[in-house]
C-alpha positions as CSV (number, residue, x, y, z in Angstrom):
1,X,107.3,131.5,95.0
2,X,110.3,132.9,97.4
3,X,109.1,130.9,100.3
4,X,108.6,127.3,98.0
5,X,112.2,128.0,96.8
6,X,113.6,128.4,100.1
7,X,111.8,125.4,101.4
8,X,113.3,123.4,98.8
9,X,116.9,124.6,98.9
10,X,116.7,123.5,102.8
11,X,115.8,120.3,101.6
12,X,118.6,120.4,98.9
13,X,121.2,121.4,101.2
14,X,120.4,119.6,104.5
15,X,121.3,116.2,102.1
16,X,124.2,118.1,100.8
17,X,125.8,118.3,104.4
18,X,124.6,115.1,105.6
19,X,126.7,113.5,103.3
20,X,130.2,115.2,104.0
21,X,129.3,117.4,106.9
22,X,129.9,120.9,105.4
23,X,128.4,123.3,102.7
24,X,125.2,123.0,103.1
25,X,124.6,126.2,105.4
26,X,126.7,128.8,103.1
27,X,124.7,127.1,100.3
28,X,121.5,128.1,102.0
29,X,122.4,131.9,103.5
30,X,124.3,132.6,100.0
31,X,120.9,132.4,98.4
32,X,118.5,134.2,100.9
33,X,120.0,137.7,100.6
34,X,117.1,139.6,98.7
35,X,114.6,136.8,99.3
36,X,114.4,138.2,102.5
37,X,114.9,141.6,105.0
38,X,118.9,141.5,105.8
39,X,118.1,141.8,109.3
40,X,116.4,138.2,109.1
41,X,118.9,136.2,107.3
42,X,120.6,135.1,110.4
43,X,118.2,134.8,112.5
44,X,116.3,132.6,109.9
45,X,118.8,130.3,108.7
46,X,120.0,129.8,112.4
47,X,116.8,128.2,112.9
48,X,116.8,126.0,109.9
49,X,120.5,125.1,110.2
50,X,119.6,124.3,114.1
51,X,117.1,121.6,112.7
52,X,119.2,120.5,109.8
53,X,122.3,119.4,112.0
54,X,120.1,118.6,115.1
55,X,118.4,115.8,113.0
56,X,121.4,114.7,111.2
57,X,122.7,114.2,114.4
58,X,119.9,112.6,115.6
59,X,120.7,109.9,112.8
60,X,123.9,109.0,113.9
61,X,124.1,109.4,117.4
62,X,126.5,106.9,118.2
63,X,129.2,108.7,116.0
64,X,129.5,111.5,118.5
65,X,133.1,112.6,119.9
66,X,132.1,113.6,123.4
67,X,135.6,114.7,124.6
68,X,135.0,117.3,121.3
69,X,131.5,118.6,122.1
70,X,131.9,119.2,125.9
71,X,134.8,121.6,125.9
72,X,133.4,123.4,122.8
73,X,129.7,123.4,124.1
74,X,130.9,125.8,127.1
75,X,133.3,127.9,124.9
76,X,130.2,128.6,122.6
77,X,127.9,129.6,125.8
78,X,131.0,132.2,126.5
79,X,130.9,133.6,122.8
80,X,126.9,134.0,122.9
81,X,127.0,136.0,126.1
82,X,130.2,138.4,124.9
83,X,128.4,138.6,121.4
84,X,124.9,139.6,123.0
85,X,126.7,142.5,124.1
86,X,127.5,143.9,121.0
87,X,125.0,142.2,117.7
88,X,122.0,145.0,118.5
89,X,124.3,147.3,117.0
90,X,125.7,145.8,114.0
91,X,124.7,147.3,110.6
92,X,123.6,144.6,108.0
93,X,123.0,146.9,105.4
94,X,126.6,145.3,103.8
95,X,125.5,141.9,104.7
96,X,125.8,140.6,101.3
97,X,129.3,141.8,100.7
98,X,130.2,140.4,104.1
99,X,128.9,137.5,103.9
100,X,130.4,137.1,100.1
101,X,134.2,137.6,101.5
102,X,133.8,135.8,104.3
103,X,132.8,132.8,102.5
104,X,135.5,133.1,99.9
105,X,137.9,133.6,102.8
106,X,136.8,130.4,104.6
107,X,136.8,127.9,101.5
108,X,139.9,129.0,99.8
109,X,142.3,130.5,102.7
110,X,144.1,127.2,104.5
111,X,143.7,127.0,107.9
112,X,147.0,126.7,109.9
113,X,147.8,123.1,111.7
114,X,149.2,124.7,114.9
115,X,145.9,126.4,115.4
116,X,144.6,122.7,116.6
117,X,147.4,122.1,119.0
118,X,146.5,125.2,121.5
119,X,145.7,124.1,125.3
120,X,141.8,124.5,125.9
121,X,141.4,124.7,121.5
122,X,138.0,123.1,121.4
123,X,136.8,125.6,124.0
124,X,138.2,129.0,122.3
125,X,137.2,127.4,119.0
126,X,133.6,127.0,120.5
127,X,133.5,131.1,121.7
128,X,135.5,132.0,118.6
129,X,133.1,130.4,116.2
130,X,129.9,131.1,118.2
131,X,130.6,135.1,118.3
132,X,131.4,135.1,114.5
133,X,128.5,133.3,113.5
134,X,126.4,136.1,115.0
135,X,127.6,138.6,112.8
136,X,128.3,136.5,109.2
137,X,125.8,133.7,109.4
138,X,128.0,131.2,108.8
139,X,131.0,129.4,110.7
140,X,130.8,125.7,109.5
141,X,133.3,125.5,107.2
142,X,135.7,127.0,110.1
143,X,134.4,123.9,112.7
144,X,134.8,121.4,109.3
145,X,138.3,122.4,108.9
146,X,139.1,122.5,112.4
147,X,137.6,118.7,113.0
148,X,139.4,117.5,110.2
149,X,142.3,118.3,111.8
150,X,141.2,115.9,114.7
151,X,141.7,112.8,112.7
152,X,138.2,111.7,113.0
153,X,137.0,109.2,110.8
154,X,134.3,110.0,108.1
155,X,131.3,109.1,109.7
156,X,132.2,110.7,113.6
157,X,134.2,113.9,111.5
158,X,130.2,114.3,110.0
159,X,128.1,114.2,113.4
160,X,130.7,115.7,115.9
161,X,130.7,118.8,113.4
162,X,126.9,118.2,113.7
163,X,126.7,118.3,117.1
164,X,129.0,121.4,117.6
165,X,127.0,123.4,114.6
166,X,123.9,122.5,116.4
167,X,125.1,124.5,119.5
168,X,126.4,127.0,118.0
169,X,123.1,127.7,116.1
170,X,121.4,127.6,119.1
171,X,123.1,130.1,121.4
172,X,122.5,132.6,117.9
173,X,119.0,132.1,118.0
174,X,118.9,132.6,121.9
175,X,120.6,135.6,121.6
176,X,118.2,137.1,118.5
177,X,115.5,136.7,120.8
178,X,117.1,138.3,123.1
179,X,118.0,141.8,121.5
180,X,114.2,141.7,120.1
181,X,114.2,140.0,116.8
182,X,111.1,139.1,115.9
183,X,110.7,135.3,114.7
184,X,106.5,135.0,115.0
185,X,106.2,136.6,111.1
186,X,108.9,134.2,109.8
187,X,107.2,131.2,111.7
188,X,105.4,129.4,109.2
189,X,108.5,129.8,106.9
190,X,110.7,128.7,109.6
191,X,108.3,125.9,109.9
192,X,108.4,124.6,106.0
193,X,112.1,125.3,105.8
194,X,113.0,122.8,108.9
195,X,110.4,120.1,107.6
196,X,112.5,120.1,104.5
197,X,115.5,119.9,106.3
198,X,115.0,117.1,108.3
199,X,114.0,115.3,105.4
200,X,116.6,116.2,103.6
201,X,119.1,114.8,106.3
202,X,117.2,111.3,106.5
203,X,118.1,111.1,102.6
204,X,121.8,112.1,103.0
205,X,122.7,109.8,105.7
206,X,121.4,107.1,103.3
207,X,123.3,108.8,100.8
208,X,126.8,109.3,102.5
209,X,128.6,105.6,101.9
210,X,127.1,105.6,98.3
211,X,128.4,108.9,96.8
212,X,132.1,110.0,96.6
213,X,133.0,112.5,98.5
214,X,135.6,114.0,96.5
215,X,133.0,114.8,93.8
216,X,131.0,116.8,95.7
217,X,133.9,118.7,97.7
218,X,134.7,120.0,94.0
219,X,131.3,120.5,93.2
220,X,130.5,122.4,96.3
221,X,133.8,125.0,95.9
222,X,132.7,125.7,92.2
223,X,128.8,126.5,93.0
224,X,129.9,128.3,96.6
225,X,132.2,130.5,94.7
226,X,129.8,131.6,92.0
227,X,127.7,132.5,94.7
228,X,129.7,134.5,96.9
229,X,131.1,136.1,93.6
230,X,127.5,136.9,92.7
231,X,126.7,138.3,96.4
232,X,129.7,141.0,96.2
233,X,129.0,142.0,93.1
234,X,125.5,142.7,93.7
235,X,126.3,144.2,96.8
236,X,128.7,146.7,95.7
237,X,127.1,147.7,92.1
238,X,124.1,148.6,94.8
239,X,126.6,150.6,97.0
């Protein structure tokens, strides 16, 4: 049952995000915490998020702000290597109520305009981002706001966040396997849940000029914050 309902929430939110570029990855991790070990949450929804904004990028390829991606490609290399240092020994025993803060934090706290106005900001943004989505998961609402910032239009604000979530992903999953996590008995899991994914990104480009994006944005903060309400309450009436 766990493993059907995870494949399908992949599928759910993969649309979600292809459609206005956020949400869909706090959607996923906020509902994995007891379907799974806490020491494979991130390691597990890094790989389905790498798939989910991979192929959403995939579908709009042309959309891509190179001058974005470059700088913030090598500032995420230099976040994995500083993070690889230290993620063996981070205690995930509080995941939950980590997780649950940090995603209240993120949608509700505004994020200051000078930030985006530093020399070099798409690089430290890249490290900055990279090294905190090894320890809480999740970062893309952090990228979403910074893009929007950039004055991007719709459609190039949704794949350049796609392409800098994509590396980010992928420098966590290269440095789970290297401190020893173990993916081979969440494979065929891994496997389903990207398979959804992809689908479900096919669907929400289709979707994206056809829905208003307003509607979901309010959607999205409503749900999110029942979650993450949910995930520190659980976590501290099990403290």
């Amino acid at each position: 049952m766990d493993p059907f309902f995870l494949i399908g929430v992949s599928f759910l939110t993969s649309t979600f995000t292809a459609i206005i570029g956020v949400g869909g990855g706090i959607a996923l991790i906020s509902v994995m915490p007891g379907l799974l070990p806490a020491a494979a949450i991130i390691p597990v929804h890094g790989a389905v998020q790498l798939a989910s904004n991979a192929s959403r990028v995939f579908f709009g390829l042309r959309h891509i702000e190179w001058r974005i991606f470059w700088p913030f490609a090598g500032g995420s290399l230099l976040g994995a290597i500083v993070g690889a240092q230290v993620v063996g020994d981070f205690s995930f025993d509080d995941l939950p109520l980590y997780l649950g803060v940090f995603i209240l934090l993120v949608i509700w706290v505004p994020v200051p305009s000078r930030a985006f106005r530093l020399p070099g900001h798409f690089a430290i943004f890249g490290a900055f981002q990279t090294f905190l989505a090894l320890f809480v998961g999740v970062a893309g609402p952090l990228s979403g706001a910074f893009l929007a910032n950039a004055g991007l239009p719709k459609d190039r604000l949704v794949i350049t966040h796609g392409t800098v979530m994509t590396v980010t992903h992928l420098c966590k999953i290269l440095v789970f396997g290297f401190v020893g996590f173990a993916f081979a008995p969440y494979l065929p899991l891994i496997a389903g849940m990207i398979g959804a994914a992809a689908l479900g990104s096919w669907c929400g480009t289709r979707l994206r000029d056809r829905v208003s994006e307003n509607l979901f944005r309010k959607v999205f903060r409503i749900a999110i914050t029942l979650l993450c309400l949910r995930m520190i309450v659980d976590a501290l009436y099990a403290a």
